[in-house]
C-alpha positions in Angstrom: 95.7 -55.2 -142.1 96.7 -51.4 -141.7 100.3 -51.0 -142.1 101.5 -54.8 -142.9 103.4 -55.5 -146.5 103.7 -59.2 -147.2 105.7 -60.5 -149.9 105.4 -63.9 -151.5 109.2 -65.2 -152.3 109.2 -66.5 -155.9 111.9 -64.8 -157.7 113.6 -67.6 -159.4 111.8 -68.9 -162.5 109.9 -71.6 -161.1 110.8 -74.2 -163.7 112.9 -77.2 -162.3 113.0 -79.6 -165.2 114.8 -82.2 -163.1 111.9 -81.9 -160.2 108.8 -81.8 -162.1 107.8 -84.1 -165.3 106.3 -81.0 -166.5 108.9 -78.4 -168.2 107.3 -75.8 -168.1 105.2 -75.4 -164.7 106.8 -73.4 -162.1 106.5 -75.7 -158.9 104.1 -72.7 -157.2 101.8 -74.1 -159.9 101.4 -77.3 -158.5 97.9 -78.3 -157.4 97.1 -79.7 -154.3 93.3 -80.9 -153.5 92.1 -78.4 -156.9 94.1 -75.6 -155.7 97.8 -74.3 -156.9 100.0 -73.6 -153.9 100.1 -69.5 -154.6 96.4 -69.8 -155.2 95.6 -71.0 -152.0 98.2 -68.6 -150.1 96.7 -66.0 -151.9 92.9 -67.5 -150.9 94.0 -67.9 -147.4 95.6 -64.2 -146.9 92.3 -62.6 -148.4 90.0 -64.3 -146.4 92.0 -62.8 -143.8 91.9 -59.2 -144.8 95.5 -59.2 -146.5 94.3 -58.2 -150.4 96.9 -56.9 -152.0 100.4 -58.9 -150.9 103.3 -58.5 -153.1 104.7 -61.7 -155.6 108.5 -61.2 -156.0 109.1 -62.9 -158.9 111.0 -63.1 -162.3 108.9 -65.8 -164.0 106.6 -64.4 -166.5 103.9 -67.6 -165.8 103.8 -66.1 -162.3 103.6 -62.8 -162.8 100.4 -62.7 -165.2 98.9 -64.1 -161.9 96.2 -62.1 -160.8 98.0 -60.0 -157.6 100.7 -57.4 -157.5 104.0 -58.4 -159.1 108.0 -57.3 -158.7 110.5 -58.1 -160.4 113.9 -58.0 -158.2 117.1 -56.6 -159.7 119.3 -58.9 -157.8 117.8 -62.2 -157.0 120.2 -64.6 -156.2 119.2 -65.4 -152.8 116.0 -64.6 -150.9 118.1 -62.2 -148.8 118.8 -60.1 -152.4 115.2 -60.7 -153.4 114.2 -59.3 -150.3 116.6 -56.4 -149.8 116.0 -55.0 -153.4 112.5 -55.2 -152.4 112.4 -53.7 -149.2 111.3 -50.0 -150.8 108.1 -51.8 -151.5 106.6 -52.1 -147.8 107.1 -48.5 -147.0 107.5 -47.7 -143.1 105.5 -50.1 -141.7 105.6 -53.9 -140.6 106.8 -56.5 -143.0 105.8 -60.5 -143.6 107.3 -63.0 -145.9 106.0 -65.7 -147.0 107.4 -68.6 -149.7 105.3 -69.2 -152.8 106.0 -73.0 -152.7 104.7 -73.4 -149.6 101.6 -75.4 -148.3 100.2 -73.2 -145.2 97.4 -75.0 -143.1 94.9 -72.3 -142.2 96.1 -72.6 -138.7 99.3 -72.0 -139.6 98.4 -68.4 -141.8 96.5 -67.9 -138.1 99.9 -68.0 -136.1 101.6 -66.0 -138.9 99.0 -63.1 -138.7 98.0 -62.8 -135.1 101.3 -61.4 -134.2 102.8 -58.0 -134.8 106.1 -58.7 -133.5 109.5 -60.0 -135.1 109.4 -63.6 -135.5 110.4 -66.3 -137.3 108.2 -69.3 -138.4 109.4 -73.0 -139.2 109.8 -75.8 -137.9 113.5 -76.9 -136.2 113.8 -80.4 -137.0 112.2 -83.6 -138.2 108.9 -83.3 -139.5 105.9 -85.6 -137.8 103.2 -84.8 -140.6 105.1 -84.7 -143.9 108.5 -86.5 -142.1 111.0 -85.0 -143.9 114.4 -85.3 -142.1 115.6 -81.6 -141.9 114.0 -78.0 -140.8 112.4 -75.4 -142.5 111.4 -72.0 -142.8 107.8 -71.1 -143.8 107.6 -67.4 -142.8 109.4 -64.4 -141.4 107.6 -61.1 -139.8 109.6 -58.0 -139.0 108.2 -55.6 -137.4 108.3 -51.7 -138.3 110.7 -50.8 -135.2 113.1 -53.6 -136.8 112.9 -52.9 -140.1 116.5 -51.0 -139.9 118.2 -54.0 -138.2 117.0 -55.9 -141.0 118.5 -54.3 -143.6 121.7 -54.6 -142.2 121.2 -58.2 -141.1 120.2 -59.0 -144.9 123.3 -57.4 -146.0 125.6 -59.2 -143.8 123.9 -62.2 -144.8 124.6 -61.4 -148.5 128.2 -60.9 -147.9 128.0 -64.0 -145.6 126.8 -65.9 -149.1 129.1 -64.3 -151.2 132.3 -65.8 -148.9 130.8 -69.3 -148.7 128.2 -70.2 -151.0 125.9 -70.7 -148.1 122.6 -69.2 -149.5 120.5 -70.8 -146.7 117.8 -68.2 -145.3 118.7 -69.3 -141.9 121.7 -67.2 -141.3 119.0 -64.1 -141.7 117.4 -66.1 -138.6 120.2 -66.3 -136.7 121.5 -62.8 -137.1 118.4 -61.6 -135.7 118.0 -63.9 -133.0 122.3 -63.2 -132.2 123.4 -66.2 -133.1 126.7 -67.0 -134.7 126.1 -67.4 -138.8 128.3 -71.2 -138.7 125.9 -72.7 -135.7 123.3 -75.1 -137.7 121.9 -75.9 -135.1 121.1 -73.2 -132.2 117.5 -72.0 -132.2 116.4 -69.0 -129.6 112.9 -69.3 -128.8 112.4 -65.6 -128.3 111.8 -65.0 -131.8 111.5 -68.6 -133.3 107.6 -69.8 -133.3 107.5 -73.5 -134.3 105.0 -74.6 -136.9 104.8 -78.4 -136.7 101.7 -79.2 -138.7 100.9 -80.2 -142.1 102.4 -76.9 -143.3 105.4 -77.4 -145.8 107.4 -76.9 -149.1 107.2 -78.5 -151.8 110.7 -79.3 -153.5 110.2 -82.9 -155.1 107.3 -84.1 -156.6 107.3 -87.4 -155.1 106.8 -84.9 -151.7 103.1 -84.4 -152.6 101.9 -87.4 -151.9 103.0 -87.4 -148.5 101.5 -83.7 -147.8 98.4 -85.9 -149.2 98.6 -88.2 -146.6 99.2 -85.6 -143.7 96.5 -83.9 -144.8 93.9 -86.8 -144.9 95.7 -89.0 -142.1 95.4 -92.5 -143.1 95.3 -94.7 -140.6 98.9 -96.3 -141.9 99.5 -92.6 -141.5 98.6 -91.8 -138.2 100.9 -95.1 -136.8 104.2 -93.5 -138.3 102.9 -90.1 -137.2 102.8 -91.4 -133.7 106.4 -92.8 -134.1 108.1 -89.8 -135.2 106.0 -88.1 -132.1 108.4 -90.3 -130.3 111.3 -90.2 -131.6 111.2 -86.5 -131.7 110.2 -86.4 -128.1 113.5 -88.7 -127.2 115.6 -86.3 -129.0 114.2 -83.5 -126.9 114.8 -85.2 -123.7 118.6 -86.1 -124.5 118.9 -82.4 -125.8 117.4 -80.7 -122.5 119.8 -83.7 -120.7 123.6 -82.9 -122.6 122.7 -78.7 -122.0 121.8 -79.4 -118.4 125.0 -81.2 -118.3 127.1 -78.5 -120.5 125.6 -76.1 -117.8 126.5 -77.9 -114.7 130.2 -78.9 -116.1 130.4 -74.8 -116.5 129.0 -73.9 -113.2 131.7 -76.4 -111.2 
């Protein structure tokens, strides 16, 4: 793809003793169905014309991997990883993706087909893997926002450095105008929902359950269908109370 960077986030070292039984495997390492989680984002971006991506990364297990590999010089946050990178992808358009990540191939589609600046994750509760929180699987800036990036990245580096916060969503809601302390605000313009089988991996008791949305088990597909539900009843009492905020307002 003619003028696209993507960088693969893995720029802490990987190991997370109290996560995985093994010491000494950085989670992107983790195999799922024969094939590590990199491996297969890797697999999946080449069989789509992306050959040479970028790995950020500090671990020295990762970086003998067979693809190009960057060392940050300030990594504390994937906003640091990403600004100390940023000389990397030239003028041109720029996609970030997480190396812990499981991508379903139609996920890796979404990402790709468009050339604009957008956001990929999902918002809420998951229905496949049913974790109880959002996520963020991707980001894609495009070259005519590449500036307002930087500065967004910086401001969310000083937002960490007076709170703590190193969440990668206050880059999301800087470039979608929102304000950094609102959780839970998401603007649809730039925020493409990605509600599939497609998730991280932080626990390894989590990979059975990406198994399972994966295969869909029939004891699967009946709590699948509930959270269907339930999501969809949180929807409808969302669209309700800002139809409600909006006709208090309007009186």
């Amino acid at each position: 793809m003619n003028g696209l960077t993507v960088l693969i986030l893995a720029a802490e070292s990987g190991i997370k003793q109290e996560r995985w039984t093994s010491q000494s495997a950085p989670k992107q390492l983790i195999s799922v169905r024969g094939e590590t989680l990199l491996g297969r984002t890797l697999r999946l971006l080449e069989e789509r014309g992306v050959s040479q991506p970028w790995l950020l990364t500090a671990s020295e297990t990762l970086a003998r991997y067979p693809v190009l590999s960057w060392c940050p010089l300030q990594r504390d946050t994937k906003a640091h990883s990403l600004l100390s990178a940023d000389a990397l992808a030239g003028g041109g358009g720029l996609l970030v993706l997480y190396s812990d990540v499981y991508y379903s191939e139609a996920a890796i589609a979404k990402i790709l087909a468009c050339e604009n600046t957008h956001f990929y994750g999902r918002d809420g509760r998951s229905a496949y893997t049913f974790k109880d929180y959002g996520e963020l699987f991707a980001v894609r800036i495009a070259a005519d926002d590449r500036e307002r990036a930087r500065l967004a990245l910086a401001d969310v580096i000083a937002f960490y450095q007076r709170t703590g916060n190193q969440s990668f969503w206050a880059f999301y809601r800087l470039m979608a105008g929102l304000p950094l302390d609102d959780n839970k605000a998401i603007e649809r313009r730039i925020f493409v929902d990605v509600h599939d089988e497609t998730d991280d991996i932080d626990f390894a008791e989590e990979v059975p359950l990406l198994l399972a949305a994966i295969d869909k088990p029939l004891r699967w597909r009946v709590r699948h269908l509930l959270r269907r539900l339930s999501l969809a009843n949180k929807r409808r009492r969302e669209r309700a109370r800002i139809s409600a905020a909006k006709a208090a307002s309007s009186a």
